[in-house]
N, CA, C and O atoms as CSV, one atom per row, in Angstrom:
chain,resi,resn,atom,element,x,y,z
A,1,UNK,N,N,-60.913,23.256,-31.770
A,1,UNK,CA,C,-61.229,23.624,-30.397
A,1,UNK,C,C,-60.753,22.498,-29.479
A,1,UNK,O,O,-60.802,21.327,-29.854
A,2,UNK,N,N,-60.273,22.867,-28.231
A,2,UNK,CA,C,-59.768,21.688,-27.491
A,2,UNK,C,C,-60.644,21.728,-26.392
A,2,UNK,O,O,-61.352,22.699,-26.126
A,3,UNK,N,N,-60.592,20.480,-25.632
A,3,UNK,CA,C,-61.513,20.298,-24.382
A,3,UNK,C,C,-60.381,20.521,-23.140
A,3,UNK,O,O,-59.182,20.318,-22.948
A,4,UNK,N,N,-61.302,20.955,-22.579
A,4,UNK,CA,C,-60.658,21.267,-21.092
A,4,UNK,C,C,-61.517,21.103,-20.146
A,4,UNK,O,O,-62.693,21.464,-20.115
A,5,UNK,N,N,-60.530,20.209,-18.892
A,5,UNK,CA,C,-61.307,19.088,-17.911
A,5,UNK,C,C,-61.433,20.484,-16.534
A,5,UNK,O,O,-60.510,21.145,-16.057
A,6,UNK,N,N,-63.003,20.546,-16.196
A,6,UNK,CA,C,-63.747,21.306,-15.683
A,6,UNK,C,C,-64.000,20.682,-14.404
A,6,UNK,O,O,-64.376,19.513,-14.489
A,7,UNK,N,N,-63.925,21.009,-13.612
A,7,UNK,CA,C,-64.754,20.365,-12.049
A,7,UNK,C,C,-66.365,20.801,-12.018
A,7,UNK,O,O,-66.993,21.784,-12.409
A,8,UNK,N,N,-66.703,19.540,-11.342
A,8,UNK,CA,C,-67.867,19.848,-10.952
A,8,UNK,C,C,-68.265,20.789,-10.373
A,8,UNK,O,O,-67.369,21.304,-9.704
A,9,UNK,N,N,-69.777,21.582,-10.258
A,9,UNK,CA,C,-69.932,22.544,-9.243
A,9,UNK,C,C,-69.979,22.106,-7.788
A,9,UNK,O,O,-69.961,22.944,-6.886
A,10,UNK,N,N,-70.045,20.699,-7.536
A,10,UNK,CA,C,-70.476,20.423,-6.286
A,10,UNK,C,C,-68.904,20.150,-5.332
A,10,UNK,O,O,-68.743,20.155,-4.111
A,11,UNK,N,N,-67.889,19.922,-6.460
A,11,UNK,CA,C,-66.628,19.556,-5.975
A,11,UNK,C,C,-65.755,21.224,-5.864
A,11,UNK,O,O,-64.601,21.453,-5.501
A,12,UNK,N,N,-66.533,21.913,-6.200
A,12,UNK,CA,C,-65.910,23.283,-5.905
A,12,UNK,C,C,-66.537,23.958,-4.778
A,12,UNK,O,O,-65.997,24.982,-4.358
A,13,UNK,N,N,-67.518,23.561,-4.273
A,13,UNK,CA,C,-68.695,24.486,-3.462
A,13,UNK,C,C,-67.600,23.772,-1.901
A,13,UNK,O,O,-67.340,22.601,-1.625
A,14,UNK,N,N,-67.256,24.887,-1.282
A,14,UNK,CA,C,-66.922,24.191,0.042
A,14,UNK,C,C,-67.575,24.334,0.795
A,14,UNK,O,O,-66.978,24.492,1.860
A,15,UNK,N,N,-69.137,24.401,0.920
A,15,UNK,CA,C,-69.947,23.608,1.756
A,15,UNK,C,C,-70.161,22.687,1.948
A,15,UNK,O,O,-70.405,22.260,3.076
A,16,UNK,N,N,-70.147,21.800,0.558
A,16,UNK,CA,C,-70.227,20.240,1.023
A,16,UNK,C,C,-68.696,19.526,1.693
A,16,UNK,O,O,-68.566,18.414,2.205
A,17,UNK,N,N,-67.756,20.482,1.502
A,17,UNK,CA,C,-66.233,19.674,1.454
A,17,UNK,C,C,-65.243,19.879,3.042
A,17,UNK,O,O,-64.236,19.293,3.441
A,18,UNK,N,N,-66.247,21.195,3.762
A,18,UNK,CA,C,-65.745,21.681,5.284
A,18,UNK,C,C,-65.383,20.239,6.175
A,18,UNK,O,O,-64.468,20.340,6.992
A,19,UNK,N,N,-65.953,19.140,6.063
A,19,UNK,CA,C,-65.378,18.079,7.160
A,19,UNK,C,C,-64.312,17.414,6.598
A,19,UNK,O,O,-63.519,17.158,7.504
A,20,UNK,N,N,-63.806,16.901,5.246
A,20,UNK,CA,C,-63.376,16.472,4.625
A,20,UNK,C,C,-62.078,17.131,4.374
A,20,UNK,O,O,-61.113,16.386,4.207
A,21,UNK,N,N,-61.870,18.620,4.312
A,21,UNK,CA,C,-60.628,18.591,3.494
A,21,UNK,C,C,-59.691,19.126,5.057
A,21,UNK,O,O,-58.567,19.578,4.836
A,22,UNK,N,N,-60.012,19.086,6.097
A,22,UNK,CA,C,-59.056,19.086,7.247
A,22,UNK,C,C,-58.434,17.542,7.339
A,22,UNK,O,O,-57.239,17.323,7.540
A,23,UNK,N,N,-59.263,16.695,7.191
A,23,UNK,CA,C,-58.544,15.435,7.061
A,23,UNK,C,C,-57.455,14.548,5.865
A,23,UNK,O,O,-56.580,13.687,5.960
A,24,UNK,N,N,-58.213,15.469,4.550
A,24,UNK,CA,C,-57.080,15.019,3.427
A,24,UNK,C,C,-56.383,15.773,3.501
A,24,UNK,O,O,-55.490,15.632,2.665
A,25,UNK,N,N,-56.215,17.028,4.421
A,25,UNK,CA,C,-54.948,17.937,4.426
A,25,UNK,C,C,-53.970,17.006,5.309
A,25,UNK,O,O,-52.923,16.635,4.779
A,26,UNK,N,N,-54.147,16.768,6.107
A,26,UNK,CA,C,-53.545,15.319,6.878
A,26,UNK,C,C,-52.982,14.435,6.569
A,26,UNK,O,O,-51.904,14.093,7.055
A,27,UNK,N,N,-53.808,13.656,5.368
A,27,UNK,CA,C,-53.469,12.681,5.092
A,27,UNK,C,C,-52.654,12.784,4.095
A,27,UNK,O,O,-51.878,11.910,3.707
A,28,UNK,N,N,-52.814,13.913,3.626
A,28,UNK,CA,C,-51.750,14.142,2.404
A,28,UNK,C,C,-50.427,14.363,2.938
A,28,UNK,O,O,-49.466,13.825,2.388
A,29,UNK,N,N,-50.260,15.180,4.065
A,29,UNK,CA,C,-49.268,15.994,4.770
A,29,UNK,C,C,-48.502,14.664,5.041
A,29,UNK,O,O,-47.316,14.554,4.730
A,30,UNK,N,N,-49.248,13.597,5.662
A,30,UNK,CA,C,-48.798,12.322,6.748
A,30,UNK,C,C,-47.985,11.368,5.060
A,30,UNK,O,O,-47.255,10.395,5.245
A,31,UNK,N,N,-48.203,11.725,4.022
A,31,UNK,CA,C,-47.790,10.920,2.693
A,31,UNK,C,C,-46.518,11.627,2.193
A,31,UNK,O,O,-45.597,11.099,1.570
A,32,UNK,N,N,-46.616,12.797,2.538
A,32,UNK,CA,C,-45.918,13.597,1.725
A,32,UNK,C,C,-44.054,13.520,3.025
A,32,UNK,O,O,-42.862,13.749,2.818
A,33,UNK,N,N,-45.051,12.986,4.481
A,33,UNK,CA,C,-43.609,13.235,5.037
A,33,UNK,C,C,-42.568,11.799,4.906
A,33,UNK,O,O,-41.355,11.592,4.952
A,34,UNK,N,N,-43.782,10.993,4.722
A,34,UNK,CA,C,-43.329,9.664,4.341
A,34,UNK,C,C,-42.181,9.339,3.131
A,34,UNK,O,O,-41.500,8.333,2.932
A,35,UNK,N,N,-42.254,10.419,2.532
A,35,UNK,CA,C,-41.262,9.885,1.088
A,35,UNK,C,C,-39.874,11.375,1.353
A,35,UNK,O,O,-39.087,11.888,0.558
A,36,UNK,N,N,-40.147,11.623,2.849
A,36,UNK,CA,C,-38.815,12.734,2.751
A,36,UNK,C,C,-37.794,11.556,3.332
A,36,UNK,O,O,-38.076,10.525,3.943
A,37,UNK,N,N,-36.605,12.044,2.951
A,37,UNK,CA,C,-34.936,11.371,2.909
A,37,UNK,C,C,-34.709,11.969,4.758
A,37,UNK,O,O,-34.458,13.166,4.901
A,38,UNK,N,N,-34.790,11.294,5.721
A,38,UNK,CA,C,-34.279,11.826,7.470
A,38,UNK,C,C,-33.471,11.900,7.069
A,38,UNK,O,O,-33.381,11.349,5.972
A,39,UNK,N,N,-32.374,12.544,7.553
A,39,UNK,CA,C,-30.618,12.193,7.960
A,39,UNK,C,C,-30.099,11.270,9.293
A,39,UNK,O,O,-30.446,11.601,10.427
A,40,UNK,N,N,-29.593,10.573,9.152
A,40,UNK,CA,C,-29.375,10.221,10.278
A,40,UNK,C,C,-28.359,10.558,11.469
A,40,UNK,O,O,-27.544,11.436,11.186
A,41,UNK,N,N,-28.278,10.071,12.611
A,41,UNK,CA,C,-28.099,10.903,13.579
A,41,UNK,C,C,-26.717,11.373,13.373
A,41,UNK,O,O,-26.199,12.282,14.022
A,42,UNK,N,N,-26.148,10.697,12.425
A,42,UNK,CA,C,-24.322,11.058,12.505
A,42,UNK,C,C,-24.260,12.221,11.972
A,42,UNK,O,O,-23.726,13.203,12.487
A,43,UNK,N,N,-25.141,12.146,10.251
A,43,UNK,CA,C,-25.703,13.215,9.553
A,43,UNK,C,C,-25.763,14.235,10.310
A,43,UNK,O,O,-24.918,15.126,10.221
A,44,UNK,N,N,-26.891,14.286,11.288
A,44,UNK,CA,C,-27.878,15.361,12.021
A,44,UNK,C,C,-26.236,15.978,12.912
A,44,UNK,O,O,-26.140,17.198,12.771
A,45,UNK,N,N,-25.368,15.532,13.510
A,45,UNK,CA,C,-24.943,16.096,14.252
A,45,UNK,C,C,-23.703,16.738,13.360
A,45,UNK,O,O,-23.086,17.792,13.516
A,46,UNK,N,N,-23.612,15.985,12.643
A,46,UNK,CA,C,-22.470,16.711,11.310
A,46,UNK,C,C,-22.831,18.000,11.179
A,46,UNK,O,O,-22.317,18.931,11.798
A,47,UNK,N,N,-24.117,18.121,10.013
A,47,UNK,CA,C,-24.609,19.532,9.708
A,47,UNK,C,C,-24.861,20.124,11.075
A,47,UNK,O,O,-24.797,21.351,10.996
A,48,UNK,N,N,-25.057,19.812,11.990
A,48,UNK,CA,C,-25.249,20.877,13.263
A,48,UNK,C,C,-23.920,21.550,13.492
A,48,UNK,O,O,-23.905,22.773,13.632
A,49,UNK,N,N,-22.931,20.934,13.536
A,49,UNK,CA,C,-21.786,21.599,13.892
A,49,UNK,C,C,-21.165,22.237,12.940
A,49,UNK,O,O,-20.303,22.990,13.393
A,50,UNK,N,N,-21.280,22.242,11.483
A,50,UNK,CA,C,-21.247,22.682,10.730
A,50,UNK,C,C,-21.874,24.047,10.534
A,50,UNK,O,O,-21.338,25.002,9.972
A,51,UNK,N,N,-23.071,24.009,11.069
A,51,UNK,CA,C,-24.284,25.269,11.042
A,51,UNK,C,C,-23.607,26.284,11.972
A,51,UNK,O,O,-23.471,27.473,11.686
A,52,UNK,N,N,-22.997,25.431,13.660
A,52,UNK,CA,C,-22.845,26.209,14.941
A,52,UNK,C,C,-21.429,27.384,14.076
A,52,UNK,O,O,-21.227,28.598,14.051
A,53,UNK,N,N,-20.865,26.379,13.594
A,53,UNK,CA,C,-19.004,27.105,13.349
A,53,UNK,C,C,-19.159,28.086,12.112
A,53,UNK,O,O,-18.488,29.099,11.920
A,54,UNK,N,N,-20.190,27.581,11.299
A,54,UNK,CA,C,-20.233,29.000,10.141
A,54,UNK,C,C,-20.838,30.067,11.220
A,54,UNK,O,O,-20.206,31.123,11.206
A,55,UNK,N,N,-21.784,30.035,12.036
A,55,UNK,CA,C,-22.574,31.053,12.195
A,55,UNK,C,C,-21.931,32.105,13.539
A,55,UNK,O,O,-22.329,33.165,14.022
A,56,UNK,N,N,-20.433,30.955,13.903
A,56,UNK,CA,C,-19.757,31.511,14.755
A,56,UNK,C,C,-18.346,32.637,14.138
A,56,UNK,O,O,-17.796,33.644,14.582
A,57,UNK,N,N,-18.176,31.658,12.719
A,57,UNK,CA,C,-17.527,33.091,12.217
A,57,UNK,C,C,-17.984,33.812,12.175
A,57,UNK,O,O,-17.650,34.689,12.972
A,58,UNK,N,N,-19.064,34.088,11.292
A,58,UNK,CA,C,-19.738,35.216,10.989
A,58,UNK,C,C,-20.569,35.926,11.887
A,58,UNK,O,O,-21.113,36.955,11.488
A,59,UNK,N,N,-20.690,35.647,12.687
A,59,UNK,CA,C,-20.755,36.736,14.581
A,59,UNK,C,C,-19.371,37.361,14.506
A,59,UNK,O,O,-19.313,38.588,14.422
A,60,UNK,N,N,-18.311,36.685,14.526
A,60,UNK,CA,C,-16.456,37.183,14.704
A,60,UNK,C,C,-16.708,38.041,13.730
A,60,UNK,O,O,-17.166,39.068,14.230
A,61,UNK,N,N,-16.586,38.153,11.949
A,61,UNK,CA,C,-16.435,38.794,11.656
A,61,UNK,C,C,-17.471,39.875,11.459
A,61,UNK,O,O,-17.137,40.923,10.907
A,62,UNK,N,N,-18.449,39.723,11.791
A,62,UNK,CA,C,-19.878,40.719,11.858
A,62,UNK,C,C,-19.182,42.052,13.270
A,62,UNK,O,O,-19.204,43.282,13.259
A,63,UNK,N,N,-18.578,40.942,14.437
A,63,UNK,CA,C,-18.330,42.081,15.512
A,63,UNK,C,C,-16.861,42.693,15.152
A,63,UNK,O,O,-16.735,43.906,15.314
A,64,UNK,N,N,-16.142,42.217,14.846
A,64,UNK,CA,C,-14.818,42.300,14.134
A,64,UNK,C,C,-14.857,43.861,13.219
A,64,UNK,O,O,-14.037,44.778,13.252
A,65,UNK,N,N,-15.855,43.763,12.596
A,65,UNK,CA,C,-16.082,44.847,11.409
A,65,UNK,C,C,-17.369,46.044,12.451
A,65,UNK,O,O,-17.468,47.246,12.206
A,66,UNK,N,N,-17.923,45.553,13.196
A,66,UNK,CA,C,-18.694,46.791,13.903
A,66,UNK,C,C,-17.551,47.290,14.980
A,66,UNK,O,O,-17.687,48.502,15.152
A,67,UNK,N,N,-16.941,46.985,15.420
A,67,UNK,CA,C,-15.912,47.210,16.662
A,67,UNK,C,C,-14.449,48.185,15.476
A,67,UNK,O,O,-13.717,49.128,15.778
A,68,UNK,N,N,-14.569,47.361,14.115
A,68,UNK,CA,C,-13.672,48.522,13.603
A,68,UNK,C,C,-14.008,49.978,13.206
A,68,UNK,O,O,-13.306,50.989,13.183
A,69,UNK,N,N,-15.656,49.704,12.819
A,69,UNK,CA,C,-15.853,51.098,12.616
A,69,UNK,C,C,-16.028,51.897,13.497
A,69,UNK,O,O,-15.751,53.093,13.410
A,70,UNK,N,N,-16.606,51.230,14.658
A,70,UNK,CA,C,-16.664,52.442,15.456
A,70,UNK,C,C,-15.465,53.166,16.027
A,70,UNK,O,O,-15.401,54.323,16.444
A,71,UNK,N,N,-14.637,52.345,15.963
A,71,UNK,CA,C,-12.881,53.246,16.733
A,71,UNK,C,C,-12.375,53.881,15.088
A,71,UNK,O,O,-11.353,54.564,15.156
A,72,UNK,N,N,-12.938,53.735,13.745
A,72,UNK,CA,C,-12.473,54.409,12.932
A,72,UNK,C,C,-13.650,56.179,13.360
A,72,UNK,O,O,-13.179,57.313,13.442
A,73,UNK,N,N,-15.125,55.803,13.540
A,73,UNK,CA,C,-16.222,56.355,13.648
A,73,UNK,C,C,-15.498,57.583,14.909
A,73,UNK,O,O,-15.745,58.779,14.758
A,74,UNK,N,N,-14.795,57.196,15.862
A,74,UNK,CA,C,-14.309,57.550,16.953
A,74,UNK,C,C,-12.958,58.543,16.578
A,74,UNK,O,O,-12.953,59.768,16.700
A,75,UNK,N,N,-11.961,57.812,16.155
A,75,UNK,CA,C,-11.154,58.601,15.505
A,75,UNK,C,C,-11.466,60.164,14.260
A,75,UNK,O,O,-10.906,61.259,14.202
A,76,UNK,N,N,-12.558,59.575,13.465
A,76,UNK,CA,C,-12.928,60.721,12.513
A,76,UNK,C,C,-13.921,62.259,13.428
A,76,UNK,O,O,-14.068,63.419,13.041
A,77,UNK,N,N,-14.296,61.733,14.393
A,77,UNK,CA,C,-15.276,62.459,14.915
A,77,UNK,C,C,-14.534,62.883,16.446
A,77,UNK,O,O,-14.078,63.993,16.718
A,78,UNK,N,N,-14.548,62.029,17.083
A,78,UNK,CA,C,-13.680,62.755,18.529
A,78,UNK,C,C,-14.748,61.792,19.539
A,78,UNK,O,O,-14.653,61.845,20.765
């Protein structure tokens, strides 16, 4: 038989834990942003323009391909 690690009842009851866990949600959050990698600003403006020009083809060819069907849509129908 193996043991298996159980919590207390008092560490499960969130009545006693309502003031407490808005603040270790915090403090965890405030730890957790601490060990993320920023980019820096050369970074930041790299991938931005990178983001602007993919998302500008794909508007071109998104309208590119609605503007063809409809003059095919136009042609088949009248």
């Amino acid at each position: 038989m193996t043991a298996t690690r159980t919590e207390s009842s008092s560490s499960r009851s969130a009545g006693n834990n309502r003031g407490t866990l808005p603040t270790r949600y915090v403090r965890e959050s405030v730890s957790e942003m601490r060990k993320v990698l920023w980019p820096s600003r050369s970074e930041l403006v790299t991938y931005s323009v990178v983001v602007i020009i993919f998302v500008v083809i794909m508007v071109a060819i998104v309208a590119g391909l609605d503007i063809g069907f409809a003059k095919l849509t136009l042609l088949m129908f009248g």
